[in-house]
Backbone of each chain as ProteinMPNN parsed JSONL, in Angstrom:
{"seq_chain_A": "XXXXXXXXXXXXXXXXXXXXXXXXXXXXXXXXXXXXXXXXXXXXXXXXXXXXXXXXXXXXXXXXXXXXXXXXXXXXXXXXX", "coords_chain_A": {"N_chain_A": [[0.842, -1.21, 0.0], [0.546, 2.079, -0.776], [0.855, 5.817, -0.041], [-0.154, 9.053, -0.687], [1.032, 12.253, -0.015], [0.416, 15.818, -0.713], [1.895, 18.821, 0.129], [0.995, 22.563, 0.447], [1.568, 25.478, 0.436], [-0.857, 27.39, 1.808], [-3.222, 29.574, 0.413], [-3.203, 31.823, 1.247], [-0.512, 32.967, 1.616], [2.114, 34.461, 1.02], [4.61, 33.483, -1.544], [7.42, 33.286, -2.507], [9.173, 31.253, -3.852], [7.804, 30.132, -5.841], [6.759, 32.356, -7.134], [9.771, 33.014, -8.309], [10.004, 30.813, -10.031], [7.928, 31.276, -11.779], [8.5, 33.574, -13.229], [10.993, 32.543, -14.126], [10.145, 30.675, -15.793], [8.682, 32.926, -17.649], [10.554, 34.427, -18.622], [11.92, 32.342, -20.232], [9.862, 32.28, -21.828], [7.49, 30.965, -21.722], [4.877, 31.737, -21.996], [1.949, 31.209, -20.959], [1.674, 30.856, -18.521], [0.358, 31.756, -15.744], [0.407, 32.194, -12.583], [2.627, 30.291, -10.322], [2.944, 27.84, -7.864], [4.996, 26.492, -5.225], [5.054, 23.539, -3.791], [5.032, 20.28, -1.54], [6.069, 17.051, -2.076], [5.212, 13.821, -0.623], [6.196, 10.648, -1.235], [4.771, 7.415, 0.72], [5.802, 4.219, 1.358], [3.852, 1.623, 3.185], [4.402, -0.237, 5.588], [4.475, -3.965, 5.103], [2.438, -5.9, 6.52], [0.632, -4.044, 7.713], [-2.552, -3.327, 8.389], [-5.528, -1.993, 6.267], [-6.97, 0.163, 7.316], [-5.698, 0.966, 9.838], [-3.084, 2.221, 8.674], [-4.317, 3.871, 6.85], [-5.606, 5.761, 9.047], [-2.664, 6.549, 10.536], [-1.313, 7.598, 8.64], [-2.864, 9.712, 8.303], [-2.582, 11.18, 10.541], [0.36, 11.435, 10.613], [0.503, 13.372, 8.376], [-0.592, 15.725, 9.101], [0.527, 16.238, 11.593], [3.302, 15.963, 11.528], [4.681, 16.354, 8.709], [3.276, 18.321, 7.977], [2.614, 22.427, 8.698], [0.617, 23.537, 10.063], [0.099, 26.69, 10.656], [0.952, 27.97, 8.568], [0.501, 26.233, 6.03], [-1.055, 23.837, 3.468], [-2.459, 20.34, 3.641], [-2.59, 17.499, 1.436], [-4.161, 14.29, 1.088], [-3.256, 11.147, -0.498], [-4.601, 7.521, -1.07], [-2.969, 4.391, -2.323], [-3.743, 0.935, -3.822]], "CA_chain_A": [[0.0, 0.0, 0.0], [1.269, 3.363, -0.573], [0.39, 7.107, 0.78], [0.764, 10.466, -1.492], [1.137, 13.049, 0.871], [0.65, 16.939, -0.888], [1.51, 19.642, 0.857], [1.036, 23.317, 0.009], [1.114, 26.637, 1.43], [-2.562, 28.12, 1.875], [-3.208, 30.652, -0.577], [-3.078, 33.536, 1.637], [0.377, 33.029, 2.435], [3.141, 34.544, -0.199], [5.536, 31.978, -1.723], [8.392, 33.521, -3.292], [10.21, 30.411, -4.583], [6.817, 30.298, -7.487], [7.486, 33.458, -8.096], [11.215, 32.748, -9.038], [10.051, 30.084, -10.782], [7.24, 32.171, -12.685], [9.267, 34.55, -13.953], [11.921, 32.376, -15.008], [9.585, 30.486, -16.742], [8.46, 34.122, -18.58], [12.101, 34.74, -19.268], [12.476, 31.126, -20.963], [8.923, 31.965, -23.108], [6.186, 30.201, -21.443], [4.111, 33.023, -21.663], [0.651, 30.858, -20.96], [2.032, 30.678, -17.229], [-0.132, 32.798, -14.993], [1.037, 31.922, -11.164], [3.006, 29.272, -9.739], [2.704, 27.685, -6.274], [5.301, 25.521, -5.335], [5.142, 22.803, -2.714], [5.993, 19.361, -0.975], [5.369, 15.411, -2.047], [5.9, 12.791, 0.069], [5.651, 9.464, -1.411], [4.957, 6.714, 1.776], [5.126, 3.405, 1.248], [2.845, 1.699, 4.217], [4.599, -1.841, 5.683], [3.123, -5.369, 4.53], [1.667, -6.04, 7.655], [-0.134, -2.999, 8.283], [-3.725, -3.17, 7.957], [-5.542, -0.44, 5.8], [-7.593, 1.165, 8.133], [-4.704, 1.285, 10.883], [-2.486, 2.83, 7.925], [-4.824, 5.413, 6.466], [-5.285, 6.793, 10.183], [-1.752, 6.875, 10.675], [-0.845, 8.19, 7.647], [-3.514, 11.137, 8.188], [-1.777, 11.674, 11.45], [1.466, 12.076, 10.814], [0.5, 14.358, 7.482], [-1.199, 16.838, 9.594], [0.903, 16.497, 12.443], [4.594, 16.29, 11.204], [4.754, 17.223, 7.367], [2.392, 19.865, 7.489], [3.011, 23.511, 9.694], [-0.755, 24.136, 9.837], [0.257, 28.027, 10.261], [1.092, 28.275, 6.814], [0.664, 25.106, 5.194], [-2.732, 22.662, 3.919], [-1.891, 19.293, 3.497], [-4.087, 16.681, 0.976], [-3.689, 12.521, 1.375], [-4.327, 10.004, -1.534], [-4.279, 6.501, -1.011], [-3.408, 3.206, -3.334], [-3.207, -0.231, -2.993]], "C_chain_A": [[0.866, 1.244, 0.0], [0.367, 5.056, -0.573], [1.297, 8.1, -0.036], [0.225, 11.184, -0.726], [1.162, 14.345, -0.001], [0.75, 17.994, 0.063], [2.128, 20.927, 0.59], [0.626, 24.227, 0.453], [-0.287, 27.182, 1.024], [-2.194, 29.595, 0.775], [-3.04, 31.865, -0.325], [-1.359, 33.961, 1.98], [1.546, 33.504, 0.942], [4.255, 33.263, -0.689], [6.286, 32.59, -3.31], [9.318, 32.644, -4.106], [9.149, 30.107, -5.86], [7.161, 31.262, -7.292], [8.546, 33.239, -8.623], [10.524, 32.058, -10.206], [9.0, 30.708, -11.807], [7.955, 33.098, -13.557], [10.866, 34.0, -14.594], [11.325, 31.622, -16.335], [9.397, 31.462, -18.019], [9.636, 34.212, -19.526], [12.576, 33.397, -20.406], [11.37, 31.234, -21.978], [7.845, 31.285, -23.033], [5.178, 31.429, -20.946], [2.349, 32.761, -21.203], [0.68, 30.935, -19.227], [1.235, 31.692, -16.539], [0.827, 32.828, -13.236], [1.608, 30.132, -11.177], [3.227, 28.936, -8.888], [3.442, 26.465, -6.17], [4.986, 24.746, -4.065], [5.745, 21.598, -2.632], [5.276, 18.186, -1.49], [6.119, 14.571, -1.436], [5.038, 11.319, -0.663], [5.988, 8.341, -0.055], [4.605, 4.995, 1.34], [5.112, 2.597, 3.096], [4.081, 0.008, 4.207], [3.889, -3.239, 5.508], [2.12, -5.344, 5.472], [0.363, -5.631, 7.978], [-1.378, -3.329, 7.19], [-4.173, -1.432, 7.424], [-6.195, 0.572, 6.44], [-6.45, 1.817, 9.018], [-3.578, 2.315, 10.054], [-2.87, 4.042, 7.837], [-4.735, 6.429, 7.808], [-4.022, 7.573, 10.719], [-1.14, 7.781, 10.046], [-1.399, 10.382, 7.676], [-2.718, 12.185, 9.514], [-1.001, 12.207, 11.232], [1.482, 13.084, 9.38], [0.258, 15.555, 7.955], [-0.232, 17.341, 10.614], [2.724, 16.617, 11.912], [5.319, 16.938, 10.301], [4.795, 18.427, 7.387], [2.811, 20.97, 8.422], [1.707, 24.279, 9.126], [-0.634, 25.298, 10.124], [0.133, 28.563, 8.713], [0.78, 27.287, 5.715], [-0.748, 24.375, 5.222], [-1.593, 21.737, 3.442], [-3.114, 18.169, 2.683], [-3.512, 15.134, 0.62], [-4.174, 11.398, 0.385], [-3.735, 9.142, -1.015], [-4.494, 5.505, -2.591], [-3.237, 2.03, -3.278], [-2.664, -1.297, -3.343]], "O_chain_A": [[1.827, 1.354, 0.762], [-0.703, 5.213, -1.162], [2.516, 8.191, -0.176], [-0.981, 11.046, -0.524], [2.325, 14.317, -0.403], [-0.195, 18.169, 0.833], [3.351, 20.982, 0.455], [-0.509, 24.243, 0.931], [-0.627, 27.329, -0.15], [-1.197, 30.286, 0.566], [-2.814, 32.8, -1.093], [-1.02, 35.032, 2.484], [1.635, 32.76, -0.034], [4.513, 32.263, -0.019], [5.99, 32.479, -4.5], [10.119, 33.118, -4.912], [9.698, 29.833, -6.927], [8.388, 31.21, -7.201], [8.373, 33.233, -9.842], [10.449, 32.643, -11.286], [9.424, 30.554, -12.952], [7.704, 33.123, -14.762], [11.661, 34.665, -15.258], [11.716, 31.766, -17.493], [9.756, 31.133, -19.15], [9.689, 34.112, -20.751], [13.457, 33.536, -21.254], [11.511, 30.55, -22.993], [7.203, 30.956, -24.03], [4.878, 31.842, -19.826], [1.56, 33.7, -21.096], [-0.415, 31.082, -18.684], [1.608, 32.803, -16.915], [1.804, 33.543, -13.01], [1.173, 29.151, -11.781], [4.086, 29.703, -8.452], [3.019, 25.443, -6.711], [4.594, 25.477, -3.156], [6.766, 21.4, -3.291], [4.046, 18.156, -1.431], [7.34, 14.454, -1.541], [3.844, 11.021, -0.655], [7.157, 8.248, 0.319], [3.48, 4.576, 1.07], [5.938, 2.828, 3.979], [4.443, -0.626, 3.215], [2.717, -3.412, 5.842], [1.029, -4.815, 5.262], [-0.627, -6.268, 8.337], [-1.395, -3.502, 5.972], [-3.723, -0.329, 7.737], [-6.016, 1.757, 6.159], [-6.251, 3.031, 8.969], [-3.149, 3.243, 10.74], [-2.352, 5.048, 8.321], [-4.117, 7.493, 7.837], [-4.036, 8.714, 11.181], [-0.495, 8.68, 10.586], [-0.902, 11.471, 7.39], [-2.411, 13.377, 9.496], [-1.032, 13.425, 11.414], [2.567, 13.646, 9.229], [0.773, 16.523, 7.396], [-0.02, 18.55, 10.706], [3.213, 17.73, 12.106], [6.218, 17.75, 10.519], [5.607, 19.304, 7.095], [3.589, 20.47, 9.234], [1.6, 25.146, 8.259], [-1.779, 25.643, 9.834], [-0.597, 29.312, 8.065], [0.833, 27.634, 4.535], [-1.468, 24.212, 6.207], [-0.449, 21.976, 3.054], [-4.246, 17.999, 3.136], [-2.507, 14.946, -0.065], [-5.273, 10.849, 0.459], [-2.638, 9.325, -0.488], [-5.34, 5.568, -3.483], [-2.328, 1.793, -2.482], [-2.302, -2.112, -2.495]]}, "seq_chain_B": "XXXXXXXXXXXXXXXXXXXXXXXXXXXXXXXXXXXXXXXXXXXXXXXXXXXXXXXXXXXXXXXXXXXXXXXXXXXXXXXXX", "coords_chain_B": {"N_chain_B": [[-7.733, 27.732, -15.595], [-5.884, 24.928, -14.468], [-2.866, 23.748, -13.303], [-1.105, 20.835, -12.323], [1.999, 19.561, -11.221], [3.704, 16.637, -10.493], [6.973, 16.318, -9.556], [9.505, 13.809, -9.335], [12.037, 11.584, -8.29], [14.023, 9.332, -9.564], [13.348, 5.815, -9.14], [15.368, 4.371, -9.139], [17.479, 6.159, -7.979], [19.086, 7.327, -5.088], [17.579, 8.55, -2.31], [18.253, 10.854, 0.256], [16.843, 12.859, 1.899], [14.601, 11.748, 1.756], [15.017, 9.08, 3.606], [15.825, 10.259, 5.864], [13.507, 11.702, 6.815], [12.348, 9.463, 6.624], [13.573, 8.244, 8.989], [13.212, 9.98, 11.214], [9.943, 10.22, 11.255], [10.014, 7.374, 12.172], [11.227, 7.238, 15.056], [9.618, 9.132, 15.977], [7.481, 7.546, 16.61], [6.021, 6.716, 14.638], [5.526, 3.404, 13.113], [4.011, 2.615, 10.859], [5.252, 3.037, 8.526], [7.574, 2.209, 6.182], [8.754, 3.378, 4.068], [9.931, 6.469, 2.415], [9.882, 8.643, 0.154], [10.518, 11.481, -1.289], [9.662, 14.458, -2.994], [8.892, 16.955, -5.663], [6.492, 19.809, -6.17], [4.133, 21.323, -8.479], [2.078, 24.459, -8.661], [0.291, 25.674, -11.353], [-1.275, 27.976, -12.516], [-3.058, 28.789, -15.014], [-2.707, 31.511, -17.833], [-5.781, 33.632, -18.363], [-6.893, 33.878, -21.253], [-5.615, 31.549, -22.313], [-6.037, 28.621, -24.746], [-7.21, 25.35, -23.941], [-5.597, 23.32, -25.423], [-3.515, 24.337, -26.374], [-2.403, 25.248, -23.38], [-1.883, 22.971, -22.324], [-0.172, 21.523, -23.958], [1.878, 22.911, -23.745], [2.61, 23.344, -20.911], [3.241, 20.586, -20.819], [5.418, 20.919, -21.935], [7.398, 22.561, -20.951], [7.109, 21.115, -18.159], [8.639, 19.063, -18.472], [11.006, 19.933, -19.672], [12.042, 22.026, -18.115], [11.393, 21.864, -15.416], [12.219, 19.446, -14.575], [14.825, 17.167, -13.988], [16.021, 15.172, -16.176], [18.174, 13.209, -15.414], [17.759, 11.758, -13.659], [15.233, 12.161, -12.355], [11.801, 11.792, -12.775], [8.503, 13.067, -13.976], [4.693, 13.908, -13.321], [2.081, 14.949, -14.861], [-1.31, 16.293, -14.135], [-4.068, 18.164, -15.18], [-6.52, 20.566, -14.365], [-10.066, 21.617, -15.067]], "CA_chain_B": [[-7.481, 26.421, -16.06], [-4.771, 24.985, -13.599], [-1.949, 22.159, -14.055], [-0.083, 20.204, -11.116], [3.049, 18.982, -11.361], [4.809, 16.335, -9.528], [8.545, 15.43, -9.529], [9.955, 12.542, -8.442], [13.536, 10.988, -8.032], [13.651, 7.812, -9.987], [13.705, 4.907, -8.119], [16.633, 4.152, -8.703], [18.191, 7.071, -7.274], [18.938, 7.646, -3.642], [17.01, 9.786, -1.539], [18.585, 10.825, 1.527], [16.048, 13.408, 2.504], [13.395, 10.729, 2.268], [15.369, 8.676, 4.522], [15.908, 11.247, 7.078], [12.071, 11.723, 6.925], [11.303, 8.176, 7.771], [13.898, 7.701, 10.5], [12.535, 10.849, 12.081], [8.908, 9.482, 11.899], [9.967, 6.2, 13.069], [11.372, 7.736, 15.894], [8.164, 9.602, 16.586], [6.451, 6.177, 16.813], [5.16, 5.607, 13.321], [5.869, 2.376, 12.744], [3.47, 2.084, 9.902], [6.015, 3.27, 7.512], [8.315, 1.358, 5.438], [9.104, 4.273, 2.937], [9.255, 7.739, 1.945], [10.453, 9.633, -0.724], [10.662, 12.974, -1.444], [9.605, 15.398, -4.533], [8.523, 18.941, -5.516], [4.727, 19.505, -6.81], [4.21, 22.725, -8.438], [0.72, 24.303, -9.16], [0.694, 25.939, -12.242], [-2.417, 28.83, -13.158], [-2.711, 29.097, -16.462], [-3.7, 32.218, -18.31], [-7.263, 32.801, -18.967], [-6.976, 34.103, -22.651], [-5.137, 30.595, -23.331], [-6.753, 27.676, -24.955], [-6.646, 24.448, -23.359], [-4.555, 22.458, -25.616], [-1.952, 25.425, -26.188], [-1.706, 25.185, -22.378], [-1.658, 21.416, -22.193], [1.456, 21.349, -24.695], [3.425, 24.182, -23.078], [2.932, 22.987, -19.655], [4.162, 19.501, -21.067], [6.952, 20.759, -22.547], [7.98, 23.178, -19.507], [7.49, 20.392, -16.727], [9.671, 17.981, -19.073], [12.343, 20.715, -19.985], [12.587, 22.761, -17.089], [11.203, 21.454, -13.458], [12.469, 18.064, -14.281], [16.487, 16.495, -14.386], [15.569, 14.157, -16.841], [19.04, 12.108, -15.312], [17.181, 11.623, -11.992], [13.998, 12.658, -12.391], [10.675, 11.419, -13.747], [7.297, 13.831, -13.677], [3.822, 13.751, -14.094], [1.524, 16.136, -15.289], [-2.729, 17.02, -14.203], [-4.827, 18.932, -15.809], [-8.163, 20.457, -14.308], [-10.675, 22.937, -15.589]], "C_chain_B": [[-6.247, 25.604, -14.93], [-4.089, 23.385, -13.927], [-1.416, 21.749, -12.586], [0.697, 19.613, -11.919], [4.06, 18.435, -10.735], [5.949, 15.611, -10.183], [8.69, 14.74, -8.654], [10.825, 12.525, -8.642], [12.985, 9.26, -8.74], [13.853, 6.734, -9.298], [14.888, 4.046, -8.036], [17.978, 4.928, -8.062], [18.328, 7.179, -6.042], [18.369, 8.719, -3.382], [17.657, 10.239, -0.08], [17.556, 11.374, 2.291], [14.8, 12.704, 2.557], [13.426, 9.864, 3.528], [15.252, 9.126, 5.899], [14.432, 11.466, 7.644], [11.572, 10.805, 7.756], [11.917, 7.379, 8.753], [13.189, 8.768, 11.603], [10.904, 10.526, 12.38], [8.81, 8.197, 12.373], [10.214, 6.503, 14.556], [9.954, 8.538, 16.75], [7.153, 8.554, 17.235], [5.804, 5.982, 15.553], [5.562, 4.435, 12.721], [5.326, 1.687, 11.315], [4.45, 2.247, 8.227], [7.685, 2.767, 7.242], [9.296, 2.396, 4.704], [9.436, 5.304, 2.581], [10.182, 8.488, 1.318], [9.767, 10.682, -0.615], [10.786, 13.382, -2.651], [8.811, 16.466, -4.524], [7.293, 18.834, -6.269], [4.717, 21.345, -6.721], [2.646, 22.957, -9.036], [0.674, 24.954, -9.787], [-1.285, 26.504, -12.398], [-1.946, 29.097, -14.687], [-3.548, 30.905, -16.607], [-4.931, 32.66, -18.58], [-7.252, 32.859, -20.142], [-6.925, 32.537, -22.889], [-5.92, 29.43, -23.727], [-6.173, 26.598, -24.03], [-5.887, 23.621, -24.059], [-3.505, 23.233, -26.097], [-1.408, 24.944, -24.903], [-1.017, 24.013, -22.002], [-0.208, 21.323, -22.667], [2.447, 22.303, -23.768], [3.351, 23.587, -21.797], [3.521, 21.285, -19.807], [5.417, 19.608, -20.884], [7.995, 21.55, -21.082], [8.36, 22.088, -18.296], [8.715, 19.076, -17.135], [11.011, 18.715, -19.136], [12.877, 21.532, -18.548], [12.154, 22.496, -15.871], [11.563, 20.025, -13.659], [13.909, 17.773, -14.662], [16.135, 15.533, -14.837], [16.756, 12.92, -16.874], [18.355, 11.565, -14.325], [15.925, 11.831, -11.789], [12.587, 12.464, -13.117], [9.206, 12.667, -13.448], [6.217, 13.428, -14.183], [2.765, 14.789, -13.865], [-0.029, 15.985, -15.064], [-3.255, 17.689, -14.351], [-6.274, 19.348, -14.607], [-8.635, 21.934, -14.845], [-11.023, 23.965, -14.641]], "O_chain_B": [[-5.528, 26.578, -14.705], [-4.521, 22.373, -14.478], [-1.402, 22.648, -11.746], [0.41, 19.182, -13.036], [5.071, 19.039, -10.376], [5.954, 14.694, -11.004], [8.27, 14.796, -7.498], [11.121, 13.476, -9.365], [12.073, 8.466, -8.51], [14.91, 6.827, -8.674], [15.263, 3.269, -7.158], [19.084, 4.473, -7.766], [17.176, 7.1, -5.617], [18.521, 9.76, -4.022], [17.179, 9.52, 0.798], [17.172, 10.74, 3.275], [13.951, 13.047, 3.379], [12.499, 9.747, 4.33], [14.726, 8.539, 6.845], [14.226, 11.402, 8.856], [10.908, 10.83, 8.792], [11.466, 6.375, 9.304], [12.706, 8.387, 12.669], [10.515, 10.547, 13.548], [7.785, 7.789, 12.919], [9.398, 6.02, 15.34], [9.546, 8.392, 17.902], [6.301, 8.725, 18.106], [5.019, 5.041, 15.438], [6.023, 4.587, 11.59], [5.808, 0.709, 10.743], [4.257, 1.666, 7.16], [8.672, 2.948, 7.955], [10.516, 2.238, 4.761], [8.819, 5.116, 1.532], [11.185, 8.94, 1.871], [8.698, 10.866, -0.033], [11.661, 12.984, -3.421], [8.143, 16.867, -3.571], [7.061, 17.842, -6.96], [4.984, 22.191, -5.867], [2.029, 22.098, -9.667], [1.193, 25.86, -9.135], [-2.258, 25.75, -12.391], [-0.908, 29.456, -15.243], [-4.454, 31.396, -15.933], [-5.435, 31.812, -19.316], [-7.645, 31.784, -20.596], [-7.859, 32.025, -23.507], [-6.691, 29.146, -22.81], [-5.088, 26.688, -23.455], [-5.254, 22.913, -23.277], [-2.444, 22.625, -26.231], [-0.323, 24.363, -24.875], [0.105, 23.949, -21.501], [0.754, 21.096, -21.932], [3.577, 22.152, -23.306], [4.485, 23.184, -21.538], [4.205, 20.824, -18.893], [6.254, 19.0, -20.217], [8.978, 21.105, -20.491], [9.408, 22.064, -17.652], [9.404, 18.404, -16.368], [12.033, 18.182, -18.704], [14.032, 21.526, -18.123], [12.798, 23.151, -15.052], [11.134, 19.297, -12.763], [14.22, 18.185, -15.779], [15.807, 14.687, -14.004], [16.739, 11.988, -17.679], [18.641, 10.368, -14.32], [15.581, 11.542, -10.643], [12.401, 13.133, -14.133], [9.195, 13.022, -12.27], [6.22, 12.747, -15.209], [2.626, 15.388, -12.799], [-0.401, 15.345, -16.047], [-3.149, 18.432, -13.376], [-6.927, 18.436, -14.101], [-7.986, 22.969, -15.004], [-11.51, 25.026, -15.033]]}, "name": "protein", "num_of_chains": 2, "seq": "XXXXXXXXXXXXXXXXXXXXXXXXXXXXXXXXXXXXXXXXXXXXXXXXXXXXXXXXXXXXXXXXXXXXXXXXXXXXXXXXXXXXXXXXXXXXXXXXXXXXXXXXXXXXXXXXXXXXXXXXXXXXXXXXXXXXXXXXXXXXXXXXXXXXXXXXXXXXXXXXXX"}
Protein backbone atom coordinates (compact mmCIF):
# COMPACT_ATOMS: atom_id res chain seq x y z
CA UNK A 1 0.00 0.00 0.00
CA UNK A 2 1.27 3.36 -0.57
CA UNK A 3 0.39 7.11 0.78
CA UNK A 4 0.76 10.47 -1.49
CA UNK A 5 1.14 13.05 0.87
CA UNK A 6 0.65 16.94 -0.89
CA UNK A 7 1.51 19.64 0.86
CA UNK A 8 1.04 23.32 0.01
CA UNK A 9 1.11 26.64 1.43
CA UNK A 10 -2.56 28.12 1.87
CA UNK A 11 -3.21 30.65 -0.58
CA UNK A 12 -3.08 33.54 1.64
CA UNK A 13 0.38 33.03 2.43
CA UNK A 14 3.14 34.54 -0.20
CA UNK A 15 5.54 31.98 -1.72
CA UNK A 16 8.39 33.52 -3.29
CA UNK A 17 10.21 30.41 -4.58
CA UNK A 18 6.82 30.30 -7.49
CA UNK A 19 7.49 33.46 -8.10
CA UNK A 20 11.22 32.75 -9.04
CA UNK A 21 10.05 30.08 -10.78
CA UNK A 22 7.24 32.17 -12.68
CA UNK A 23 9.27 34.55 -13.95
CA UNK A 24 11.92 32.38 -15.01
CA UNK A 25 9.59 30.49 -16.74
CA UNK A 26 8.46 34.12 -18.58
CA UNK A 27 12.10 34.74 -19.27
CA UNK A 28 12.48 31.13 -20.96
CA UNK A 29 8.92 31.97 -23.11
CA UNK A 30 6.19 30.20 -21.44
CA UNK A 31 4.11 33.02 -21.66
CA UNK A 32 0.65 30.86 -20.96
CA UNK A 33 2.03 30.68 -17.23
CA UNK A 34 -0.13 32.80 -14.99
CA UNK A 35 1.04 31.92 -11.16
CA UNK A 36 3.01 29.27 -9.74
CA UNK A 37 2.70 27.68 -6.27
CA UNK A 38 5.30 25.52 -5.33
CA UNK A 39 5.14 22.80 -2.71
CA UNK A 40 5.99 19.36 -0.97
CA UNK A 41 5.37 15.41 -2.05
CA UNK A 42 5.90 12.79 0.07
CA UNK A 43 5.65 9.46 -1.41
CA UNK A 44 4.96 6.71 1.78
CA UNK A 45 5.13 3.40 1.25
CA UNK A 46 2.85 1.70 4.22
CA UNK A 47 4.60 -1.84 5.68
CA UNK A 48 3.12 -5.37 4.53
CA UNK A 49 1.67 -6.04 7.65
CA UNK A 50 -0.13 -3.00 8.28
CA UNK A 51 -3.72 -3.17 7.96
CA UNK A 52 -5.54 -0.44 5.80
CA UNK A 53 -7.59 1.16 8.13
CA UNK A 54 -4.70 1.29 10.88
CA UNK A 55 -2.49 2.83 7.93
CA UNK A 56 -4.82 5.41 6.47
CA UNK A 57 -5.28 6.79 10.18
CA UNK A 58 -1.75 6.88 10.67
CA UNK A 59 -0.84 8.19 7.65
CA UNK A 60 -3.51 11.14 8.19
CA UNK A 61 -1.78 11.67 11.45
CA UNK A 62 1.47 12.08 10.81
CA UNK A 63 0.50 14.36 7.48
CA UNK A 64 -1.20 16.84 9.59
CA UNK A 65 0.90 16.50 12.44
CA UNK A 66 4.59 16.29 11.20
CA UNK A 67 4.75 17.22 7.37
CA UNK A 68 2.39 19.87 7.49
CA UNK A 69 3.01 23.51 9.69
CA UNK A 70 -0.76 24.14 9.84
CA UNK A 71 0.26 28.03 10.26
CA UNK A 72 1.09 28.28 6.81
CA UNK A 73 0.66 25.11 5.19
CA UNK A 74 -2.73 22.66 3.92
CA UNK A 75 -1.89 19.29 3.50
CA UNK A 76 -4.09 16.68 0.98
CA UNK A 77 -3.69 12.52 1.38
CA UNK A 78 -4.33 10.00 -1.53
CA UNK A 79 -4.28 6.50 -1.01
CA UNK A 80 -3.41 3.21 -3.33
CA UNK A 81 -3.21 -0.23 -2.99
CA UNK B 1 -7.48 26.42 -16.06
CA UNK B 2 -4.77 24.99 -13.60
CA UNK B 3 -1.95 22.16 -14.05
CA UNK B 4 -0.08 20.20 -11.12
CA UNK B 5 3.05 18.98 -11.36
CA UNK B 6 4.81 16.34 -9.53
CA UNK B 7 8.54 15.43 -9.53
CA UNK B 8 9.96 12.54 -8.44
CA UNK B 9 13.54 10.99 -8.03
CA UNK B 10 13.65 7.81 -9.99
CA UNK B 11 13.70 4.91 -8.12
CA UNK B 12 16.63 4.15 -8.70
CA UNK B 13 18.19 7.07 -7.27
CA UNK B 14 18.94 7.65 -3.64
CA UNK B 15 17.01 9.79 -1.54
CA UNK B 16 18.59 10.82 1.53
CA UNK B 17 16.05 13.41 2.50
CA UNK B 18 13.39 10.73 2.27
CA UNK B 19 15.37 8.68 4.52
CA UNK B 20 15.91 11.25 7.08
CA UNK B 21 12.07 11.72 6.93
CA UNK B 22 11.30 8.18 7.77
CA UNK B 23 13.90 7.70 10.50
CA UNK B 24 12.54 10.85 12.08
CA UNK B 25 8.91 9.48 11.90
CA UNK B 26 9.97 6.20 13.07
CA UNK B 27 11.37 7.74 15.89
CA UNK B 28 8.16 9.60 16.59
CA UNK B 29 6.45 6.18 16.81
CA UNK B 30 5.16 5.61 13.32
CA UNK B 31 5.87 2.38 12.74
CA UNK B 32 3.47 2.08 9.90
CA UNK B 33 6.02 3.27 7.51
CA UNK B 34 8.31 1.36 5.44
CA UNK B 35 9.10 4.27 2.94
CA UNK B 36 9.25 7.74 1.94
CA UNK B 37 10.45 9.63 -0.72
CA UNK B 38 10.66 12.97 -1.44
CA UNK B 39 9.61 15.40 -4.53
CA UNK B 40 8.52 18.94 -5.52
CA UNK B 41 4.73 19.50 -6.81
CA UNK B 42 4.21 22.72 -8.44
CA UNK B 43 0.72 24.30 -9.16
CA UNK B 44 0.69 25.94 -12.24
CA UNK B 45 -2.42 28.83 -13.16
CA UNK B 46 -2.71 29.10 -16.46
CA UNK B 47 -3.70 32.22 -18.31
CA UNK B 48 -7.26 32.80 -18.97
CA UNK B 49 -6.98 34.10 -22.65
CA UNK B 50 -5.14 30.59 -23.33
CA UNK B 51 -6.75 27.68 -24.96
CA UNK B 52 -6.65 24.45 -23.36
CA UNK B 53 -4.56 22.46 -25.62
CA UNK B 54 -1.95 25.42 -26.19
CA UNK B 55 -1.71 25.19 -22.38
CA UNK B 56 -1.66 21.42 -22.19
CA UNK B 57 1.46 21.35 -24.69
CA UNK B 58 3.42 24.18 -23.08
CA UNK B 59 2.93 22.99 -19.65
CA UNK B 60 4.16 19.50 -21.07
CA UNK B 61 6.95 20.76 -22.55
CA UNK B 62 7.98 23.18 -19.51
CA UNK B 63 7.49 20.39 -16.73
CA UNK B 64 9.67 17.98 -19.07
CA UNK B 65 12.34 20.71 -19.98
CA UNK B 66 12.59 22.76 -17.09
CA UNK B 67 11.20 21.45 -13.46
CA UNK B 68 12.47 18.06 -14.28
CA UNK B 69 16.49 16.50 -14.39
CA UNK B 70 15.57 14.16 -16.84
CA UNK B 71 19.04 12.11 -15.31
CA UNK B 72 17.18 11.62 -11.99
CA UNK B 73 14.00 12.66 -12.39
CA UNK B 74 10.67 11.42 -13.75
CA UNK B 75 7.30 13.83 -13.68
CA UNK B 76 3.82 13.75 -14.09
CA UNK B 77 1.52 16.14 -15.29
CA UNK B 78 -2.73 17.02 -14.20
CA UNK B 79 -4.83 18.93 -15.81
CA UNK B 80 -8.16 20.46 -14.31
CA UNK B 81 -10.68 22.94 -15.59
Amino acid sequence: MKARVYVSLKSTVLDPQGKTVRSALAGLGYHSVADVRQGKYFEISIEPGVGAEQARTEVETLAQDVLTNPVIETCRVEFDA
